[in-house]
ROVOTI-834933 format. One record per atom (N, C-alpha, C, CB): residue number from 1; atom name; x, y, z. Coordinates in steps of 0.2 Angstrom, whole numbers, plus 2048, in hexadecimal, padded with zeros to 3 digits. Glycine has a CB too. Layout:
<pts>
pt resi=NUM | name=CA | u=X | v=Y | w=Z
...
</pts>
This chain:
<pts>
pt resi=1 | name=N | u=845 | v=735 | w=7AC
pt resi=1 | name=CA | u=83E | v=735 | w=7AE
pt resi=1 | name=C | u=839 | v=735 | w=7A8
pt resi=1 | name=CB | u=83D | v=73C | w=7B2
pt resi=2 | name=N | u=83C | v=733 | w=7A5
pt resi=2 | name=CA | u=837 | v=731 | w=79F
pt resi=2 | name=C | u=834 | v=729 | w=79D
pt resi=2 | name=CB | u=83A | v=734 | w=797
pt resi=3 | name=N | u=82D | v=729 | w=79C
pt resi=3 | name=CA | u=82B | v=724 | w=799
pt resi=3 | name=C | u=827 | v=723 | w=793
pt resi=3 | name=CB | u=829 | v=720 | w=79E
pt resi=4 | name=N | u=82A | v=71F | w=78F
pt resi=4 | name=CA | u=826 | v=720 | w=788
pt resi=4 | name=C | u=82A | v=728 | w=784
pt resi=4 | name=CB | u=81C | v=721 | w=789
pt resi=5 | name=N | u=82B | v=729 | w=784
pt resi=5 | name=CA | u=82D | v=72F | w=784
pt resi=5 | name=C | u=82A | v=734 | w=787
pt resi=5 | name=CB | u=82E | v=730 | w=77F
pt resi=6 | name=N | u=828 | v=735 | w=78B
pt resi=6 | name=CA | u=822 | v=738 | w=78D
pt resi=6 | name=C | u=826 | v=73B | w=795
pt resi=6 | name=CB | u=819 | v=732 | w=78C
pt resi=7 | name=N | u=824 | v=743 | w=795
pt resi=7 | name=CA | u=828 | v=744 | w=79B
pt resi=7 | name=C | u=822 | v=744 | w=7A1
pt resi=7 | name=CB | u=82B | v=74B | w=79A
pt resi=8 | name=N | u=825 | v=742 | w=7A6
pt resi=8 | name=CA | u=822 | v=740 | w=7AC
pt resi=8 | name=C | u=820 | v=745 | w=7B0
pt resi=8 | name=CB | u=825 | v=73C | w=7B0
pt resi=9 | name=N | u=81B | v=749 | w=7B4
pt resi=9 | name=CA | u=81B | v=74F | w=7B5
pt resi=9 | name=C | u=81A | v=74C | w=7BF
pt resi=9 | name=CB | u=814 | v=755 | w=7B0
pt resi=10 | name=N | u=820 | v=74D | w=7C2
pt resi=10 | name=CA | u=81E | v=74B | w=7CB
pt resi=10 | name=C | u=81A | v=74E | w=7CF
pt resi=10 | name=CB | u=823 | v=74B | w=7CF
pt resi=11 | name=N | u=81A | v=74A | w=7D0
pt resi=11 | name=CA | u=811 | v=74D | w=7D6
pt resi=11 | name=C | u=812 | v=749 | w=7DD
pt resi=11 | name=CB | u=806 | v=749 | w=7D2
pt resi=12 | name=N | u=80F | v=74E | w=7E0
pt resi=12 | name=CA | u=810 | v=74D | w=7E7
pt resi=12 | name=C | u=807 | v=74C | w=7EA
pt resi=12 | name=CB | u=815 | v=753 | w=7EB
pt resi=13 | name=N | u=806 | v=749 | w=7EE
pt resi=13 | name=CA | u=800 | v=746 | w=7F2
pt resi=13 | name=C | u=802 | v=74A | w=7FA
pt resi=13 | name=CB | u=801 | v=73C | w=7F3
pt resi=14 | name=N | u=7FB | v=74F | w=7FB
pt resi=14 | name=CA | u=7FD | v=751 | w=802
pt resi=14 | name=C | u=7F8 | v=74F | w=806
pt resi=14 | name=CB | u=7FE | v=759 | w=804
pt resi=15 | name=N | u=7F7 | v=74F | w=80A
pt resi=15 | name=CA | u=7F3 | v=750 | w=810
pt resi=15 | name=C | u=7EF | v=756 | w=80E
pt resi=15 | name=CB | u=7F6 | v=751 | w=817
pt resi=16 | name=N | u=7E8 | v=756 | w=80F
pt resi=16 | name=CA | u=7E4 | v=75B | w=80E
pt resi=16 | name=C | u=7E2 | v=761 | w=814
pt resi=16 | name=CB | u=7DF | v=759 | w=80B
pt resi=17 | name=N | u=7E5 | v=75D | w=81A
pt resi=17 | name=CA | u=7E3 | v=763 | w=821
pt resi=17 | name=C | u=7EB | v=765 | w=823
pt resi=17 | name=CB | u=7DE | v=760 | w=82A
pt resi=18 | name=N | u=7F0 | v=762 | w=81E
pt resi=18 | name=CA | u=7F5 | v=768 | w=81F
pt resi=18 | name=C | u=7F8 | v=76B | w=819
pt resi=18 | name=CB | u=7FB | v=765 | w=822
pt resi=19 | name=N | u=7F4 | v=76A | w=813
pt resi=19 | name=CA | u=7F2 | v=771 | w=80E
pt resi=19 | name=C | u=7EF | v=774 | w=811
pt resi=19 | name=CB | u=7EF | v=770 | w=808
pt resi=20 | name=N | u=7EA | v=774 | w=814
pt resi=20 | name=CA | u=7E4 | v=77A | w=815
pt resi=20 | name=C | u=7E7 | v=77E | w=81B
pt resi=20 | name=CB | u=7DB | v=775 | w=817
pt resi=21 | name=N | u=7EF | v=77C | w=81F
pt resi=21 | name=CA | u=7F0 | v=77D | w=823
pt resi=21 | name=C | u=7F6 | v=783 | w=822
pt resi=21 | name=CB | u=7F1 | v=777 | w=826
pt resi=22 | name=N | u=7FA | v=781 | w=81B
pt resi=22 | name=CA | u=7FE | v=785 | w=818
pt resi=22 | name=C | u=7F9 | v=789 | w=814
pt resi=22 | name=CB | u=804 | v=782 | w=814
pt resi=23 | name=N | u=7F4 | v=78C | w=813
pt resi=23 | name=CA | u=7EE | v=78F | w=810
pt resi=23 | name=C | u=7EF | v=793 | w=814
pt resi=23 | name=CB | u=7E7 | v=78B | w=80F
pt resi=24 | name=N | u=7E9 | v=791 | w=81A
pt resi=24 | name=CA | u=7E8 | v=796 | w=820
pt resi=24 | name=C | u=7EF | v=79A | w=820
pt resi=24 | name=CB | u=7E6 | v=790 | w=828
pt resi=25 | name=N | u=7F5 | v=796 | w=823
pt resi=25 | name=CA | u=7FB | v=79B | w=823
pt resi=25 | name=C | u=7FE | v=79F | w=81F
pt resi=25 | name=CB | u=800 | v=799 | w=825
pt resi=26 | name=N | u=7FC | v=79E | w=81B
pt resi=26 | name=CA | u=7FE | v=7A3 | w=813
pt resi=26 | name=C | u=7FA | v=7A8 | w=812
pt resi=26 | name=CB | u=7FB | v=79F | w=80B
pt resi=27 | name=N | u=7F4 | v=7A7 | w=814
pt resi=27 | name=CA | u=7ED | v=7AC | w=814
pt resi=27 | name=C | u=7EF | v=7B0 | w=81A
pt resi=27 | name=CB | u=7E5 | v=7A8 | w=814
pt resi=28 | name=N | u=7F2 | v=7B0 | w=820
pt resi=28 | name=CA | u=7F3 | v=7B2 | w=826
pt resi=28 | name=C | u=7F9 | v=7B7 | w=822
pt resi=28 | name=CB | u=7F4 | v=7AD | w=82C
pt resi=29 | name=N | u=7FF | v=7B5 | w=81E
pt resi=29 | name=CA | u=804 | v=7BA | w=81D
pt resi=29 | name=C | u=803 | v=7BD | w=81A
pt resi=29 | name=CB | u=809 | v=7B8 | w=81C
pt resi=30 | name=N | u=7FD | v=7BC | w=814
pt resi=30 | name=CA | u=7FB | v=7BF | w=810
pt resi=30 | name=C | u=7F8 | v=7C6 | w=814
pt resi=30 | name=CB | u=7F7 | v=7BB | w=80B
pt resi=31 | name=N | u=7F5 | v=7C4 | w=817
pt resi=31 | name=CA | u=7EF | v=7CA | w=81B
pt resi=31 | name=C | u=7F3 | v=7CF | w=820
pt resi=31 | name=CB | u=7E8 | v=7C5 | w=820
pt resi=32 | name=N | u=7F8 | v=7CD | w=822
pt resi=32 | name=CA | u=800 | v=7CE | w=826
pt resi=32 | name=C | u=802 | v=7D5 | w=821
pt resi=32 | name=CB | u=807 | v=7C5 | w=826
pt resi=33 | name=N | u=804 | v=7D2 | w=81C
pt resi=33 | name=CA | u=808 | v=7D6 | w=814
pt resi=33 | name=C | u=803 | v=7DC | w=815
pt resi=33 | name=CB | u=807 | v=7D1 | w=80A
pt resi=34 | name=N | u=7FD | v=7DA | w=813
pt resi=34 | name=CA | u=7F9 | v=7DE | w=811
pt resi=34 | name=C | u=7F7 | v=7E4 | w=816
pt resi=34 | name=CB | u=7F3 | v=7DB | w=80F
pt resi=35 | name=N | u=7F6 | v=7E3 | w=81C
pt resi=35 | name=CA | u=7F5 | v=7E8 | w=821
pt resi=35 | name=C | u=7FC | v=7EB | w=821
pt resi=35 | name=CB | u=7F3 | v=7E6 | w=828
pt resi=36 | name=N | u=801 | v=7EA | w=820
pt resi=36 | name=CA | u=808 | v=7EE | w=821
pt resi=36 | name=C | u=807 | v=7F4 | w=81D
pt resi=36 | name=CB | u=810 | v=7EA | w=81F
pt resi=37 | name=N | u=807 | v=7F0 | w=816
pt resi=37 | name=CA | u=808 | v=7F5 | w=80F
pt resi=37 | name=C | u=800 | v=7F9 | w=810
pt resi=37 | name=CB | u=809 | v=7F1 | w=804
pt resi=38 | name=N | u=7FB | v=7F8 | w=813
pt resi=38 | name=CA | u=7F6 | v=7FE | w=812
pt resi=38 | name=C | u=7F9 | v=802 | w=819
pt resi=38 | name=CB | u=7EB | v=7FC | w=811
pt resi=39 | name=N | u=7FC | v=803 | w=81E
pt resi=39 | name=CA | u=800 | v=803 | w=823
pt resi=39 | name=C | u=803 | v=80A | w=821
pt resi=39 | name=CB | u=805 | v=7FD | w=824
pt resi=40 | name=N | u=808 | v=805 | w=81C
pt resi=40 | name=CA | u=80F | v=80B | w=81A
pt resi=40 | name=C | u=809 | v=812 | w=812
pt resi=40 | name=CB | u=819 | v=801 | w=813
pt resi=41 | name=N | u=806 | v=80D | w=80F
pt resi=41 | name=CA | u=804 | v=814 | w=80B
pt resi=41 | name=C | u=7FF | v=817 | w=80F
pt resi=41 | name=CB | u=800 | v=813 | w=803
pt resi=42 | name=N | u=7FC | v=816 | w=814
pt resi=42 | name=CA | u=7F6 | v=81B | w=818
pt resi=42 | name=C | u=7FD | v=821 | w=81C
pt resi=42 | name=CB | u=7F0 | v=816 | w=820
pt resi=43 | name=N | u=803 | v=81E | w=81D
pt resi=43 | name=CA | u=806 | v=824 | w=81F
pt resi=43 | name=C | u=808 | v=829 | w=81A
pt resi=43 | name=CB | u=80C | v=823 | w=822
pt resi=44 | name=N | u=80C | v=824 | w=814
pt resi=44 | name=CA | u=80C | v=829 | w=80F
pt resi=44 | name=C | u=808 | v=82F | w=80D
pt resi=44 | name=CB | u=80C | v=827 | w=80A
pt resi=45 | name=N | u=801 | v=82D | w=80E
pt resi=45 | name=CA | u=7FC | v=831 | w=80A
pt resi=45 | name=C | u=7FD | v=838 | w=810
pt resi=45 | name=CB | u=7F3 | v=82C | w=809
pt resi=46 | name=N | u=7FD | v=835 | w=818
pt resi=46 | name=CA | u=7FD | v=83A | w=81C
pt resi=46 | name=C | u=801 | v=840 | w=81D
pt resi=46 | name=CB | u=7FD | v=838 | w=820
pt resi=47 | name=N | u=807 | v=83D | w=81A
pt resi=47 | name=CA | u=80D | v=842 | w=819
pt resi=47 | name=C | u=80C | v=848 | w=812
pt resi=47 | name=CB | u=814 | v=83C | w=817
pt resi=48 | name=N | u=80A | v=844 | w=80C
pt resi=48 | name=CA | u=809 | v=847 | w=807
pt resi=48 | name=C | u=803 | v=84B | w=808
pt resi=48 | name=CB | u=808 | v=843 | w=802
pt resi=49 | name=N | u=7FD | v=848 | w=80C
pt resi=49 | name=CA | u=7F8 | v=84D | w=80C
pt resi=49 | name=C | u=7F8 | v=853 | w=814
pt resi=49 | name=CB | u=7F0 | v=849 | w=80C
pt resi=50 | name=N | u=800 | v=852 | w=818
pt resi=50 | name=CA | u=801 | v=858 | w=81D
pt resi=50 | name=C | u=806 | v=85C | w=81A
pt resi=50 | name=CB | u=802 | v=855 | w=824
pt resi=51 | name=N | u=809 | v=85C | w=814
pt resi=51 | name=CA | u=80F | v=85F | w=80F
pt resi=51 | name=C | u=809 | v=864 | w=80B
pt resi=51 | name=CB | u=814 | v=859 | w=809
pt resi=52 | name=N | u=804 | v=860 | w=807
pt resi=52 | name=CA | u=7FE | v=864 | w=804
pt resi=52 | name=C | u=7FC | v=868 | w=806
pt resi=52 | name=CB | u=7F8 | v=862 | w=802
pt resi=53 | name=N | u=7FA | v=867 | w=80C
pt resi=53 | name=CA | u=7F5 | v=86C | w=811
pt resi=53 | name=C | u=7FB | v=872 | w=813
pt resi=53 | name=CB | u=7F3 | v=867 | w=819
pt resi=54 | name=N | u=801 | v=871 | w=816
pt resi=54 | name=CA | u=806 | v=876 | w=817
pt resi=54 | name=C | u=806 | v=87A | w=80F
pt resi=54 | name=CB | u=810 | v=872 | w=81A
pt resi=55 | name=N | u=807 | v=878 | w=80A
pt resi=55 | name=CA | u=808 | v=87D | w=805
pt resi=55 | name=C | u=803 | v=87F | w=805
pt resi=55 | name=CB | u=80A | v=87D | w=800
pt resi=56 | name=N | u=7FB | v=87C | w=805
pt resi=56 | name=CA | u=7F5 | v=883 | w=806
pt resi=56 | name=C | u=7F5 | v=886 | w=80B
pt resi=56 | name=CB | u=7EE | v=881 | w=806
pt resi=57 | name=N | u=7F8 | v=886 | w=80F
pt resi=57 | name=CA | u=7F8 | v=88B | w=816
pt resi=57 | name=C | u=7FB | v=890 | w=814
pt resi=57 | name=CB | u=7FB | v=888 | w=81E
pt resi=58 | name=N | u=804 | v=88F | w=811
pt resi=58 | name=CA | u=806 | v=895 | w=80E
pt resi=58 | name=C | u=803 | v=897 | w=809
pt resi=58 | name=CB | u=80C | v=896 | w=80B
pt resi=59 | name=N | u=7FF | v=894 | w=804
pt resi=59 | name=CA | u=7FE | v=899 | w=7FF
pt resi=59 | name=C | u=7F8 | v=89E | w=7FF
pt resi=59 | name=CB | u=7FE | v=894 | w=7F9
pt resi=60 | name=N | u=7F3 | v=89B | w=805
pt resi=60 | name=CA | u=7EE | v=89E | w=808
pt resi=60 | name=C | u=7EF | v=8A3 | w=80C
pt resi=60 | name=CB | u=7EB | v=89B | w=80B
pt resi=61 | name=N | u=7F7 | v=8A4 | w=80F
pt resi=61 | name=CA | u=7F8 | v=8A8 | w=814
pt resi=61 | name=C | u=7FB | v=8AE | w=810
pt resi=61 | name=CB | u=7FC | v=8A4 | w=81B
pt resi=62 | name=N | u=7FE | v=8AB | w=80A
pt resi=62 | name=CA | u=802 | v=8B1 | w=805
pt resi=62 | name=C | u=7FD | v=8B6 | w=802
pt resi=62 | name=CB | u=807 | v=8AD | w=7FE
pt resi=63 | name=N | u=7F6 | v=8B2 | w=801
pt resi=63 | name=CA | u=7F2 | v=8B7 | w=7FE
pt resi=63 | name=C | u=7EF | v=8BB | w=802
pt resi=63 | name=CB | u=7EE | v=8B4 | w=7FA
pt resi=64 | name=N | u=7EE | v=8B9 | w=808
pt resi=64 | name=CA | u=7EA | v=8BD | w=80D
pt resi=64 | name=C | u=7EF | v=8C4 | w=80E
pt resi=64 | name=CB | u=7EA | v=8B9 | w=815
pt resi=65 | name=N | u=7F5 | v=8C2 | w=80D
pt resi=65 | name=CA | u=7FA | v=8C7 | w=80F
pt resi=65 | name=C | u=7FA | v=8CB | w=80A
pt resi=65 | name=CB | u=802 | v=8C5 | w=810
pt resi=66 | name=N | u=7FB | v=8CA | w=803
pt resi=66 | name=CA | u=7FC | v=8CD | w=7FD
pt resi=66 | name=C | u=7F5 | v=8D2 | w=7FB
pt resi=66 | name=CB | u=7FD | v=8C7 | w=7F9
pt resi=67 | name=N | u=7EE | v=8CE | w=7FE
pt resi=67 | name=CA | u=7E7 | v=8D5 | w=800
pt resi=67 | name=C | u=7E9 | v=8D7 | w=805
pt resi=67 | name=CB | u=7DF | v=8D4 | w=800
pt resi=68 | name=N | u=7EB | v=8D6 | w=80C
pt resi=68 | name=CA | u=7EA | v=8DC | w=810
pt resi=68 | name=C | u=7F0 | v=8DF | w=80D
pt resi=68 | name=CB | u=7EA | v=8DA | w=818
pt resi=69 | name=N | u=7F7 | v=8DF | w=80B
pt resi=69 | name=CA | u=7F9 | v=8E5 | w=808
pt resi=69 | name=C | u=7F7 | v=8E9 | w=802
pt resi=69 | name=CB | u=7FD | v=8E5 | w=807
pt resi=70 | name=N | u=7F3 | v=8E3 | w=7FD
pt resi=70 | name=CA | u=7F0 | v=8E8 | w=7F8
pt resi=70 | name=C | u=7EA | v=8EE | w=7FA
pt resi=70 | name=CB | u=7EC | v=8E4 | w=7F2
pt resi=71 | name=N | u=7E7 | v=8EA | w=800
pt resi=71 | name=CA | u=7E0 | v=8F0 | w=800
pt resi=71 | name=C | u=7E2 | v=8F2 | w=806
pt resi=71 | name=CB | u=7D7 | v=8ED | w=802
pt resi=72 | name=N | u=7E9 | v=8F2 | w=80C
pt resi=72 | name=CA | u=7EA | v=8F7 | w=811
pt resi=72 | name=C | u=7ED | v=8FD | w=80C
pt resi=72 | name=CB | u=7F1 | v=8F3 | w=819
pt resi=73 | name=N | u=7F3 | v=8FD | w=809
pt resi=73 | name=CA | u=7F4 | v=900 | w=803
pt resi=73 | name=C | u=7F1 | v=905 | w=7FF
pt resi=73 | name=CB | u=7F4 | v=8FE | w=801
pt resi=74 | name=N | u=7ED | v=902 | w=7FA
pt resi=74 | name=CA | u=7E8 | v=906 | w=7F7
pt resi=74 | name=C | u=7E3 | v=90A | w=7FB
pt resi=74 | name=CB | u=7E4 | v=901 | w=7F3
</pts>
């Protein structure tokens, strides 16, 4: 595939409304991809921020405990 010494780089000729056609469908998987993975991290976050929340509820409920025995007590 050389001429002159010179390497030949092949190319192809498309139709331009069935590029724009594999576009459009590319841009459809793309936007497909994209709603899944914001999908999957909106649950994550929910999980991690209903795990956050349960250790403030104990640690909010230990102190309450911890004054009402200090000041039932004293």
């Amino acid at each position: 595939m050389a001429q002159n010494n010179r390497d030949v780089v092949p190319s192809v000729v498309v139709d331009p409304d069935q590029y724009r056609e594999v576009l459009d469908k590319l841009a459809k998987i793309d936007e497909k991809i994209e709603f899944v993975s914001a999908e999957i991290a909106q649950r994550q976050g929910k999980k991690i921020g209903r795990d956050i929340g349960v250790l403030y509820g104990v640690c909010g409920g230990l102190i309450l405990v911890l004054a009402y025995y200090l000041l039932a007590v004293a």
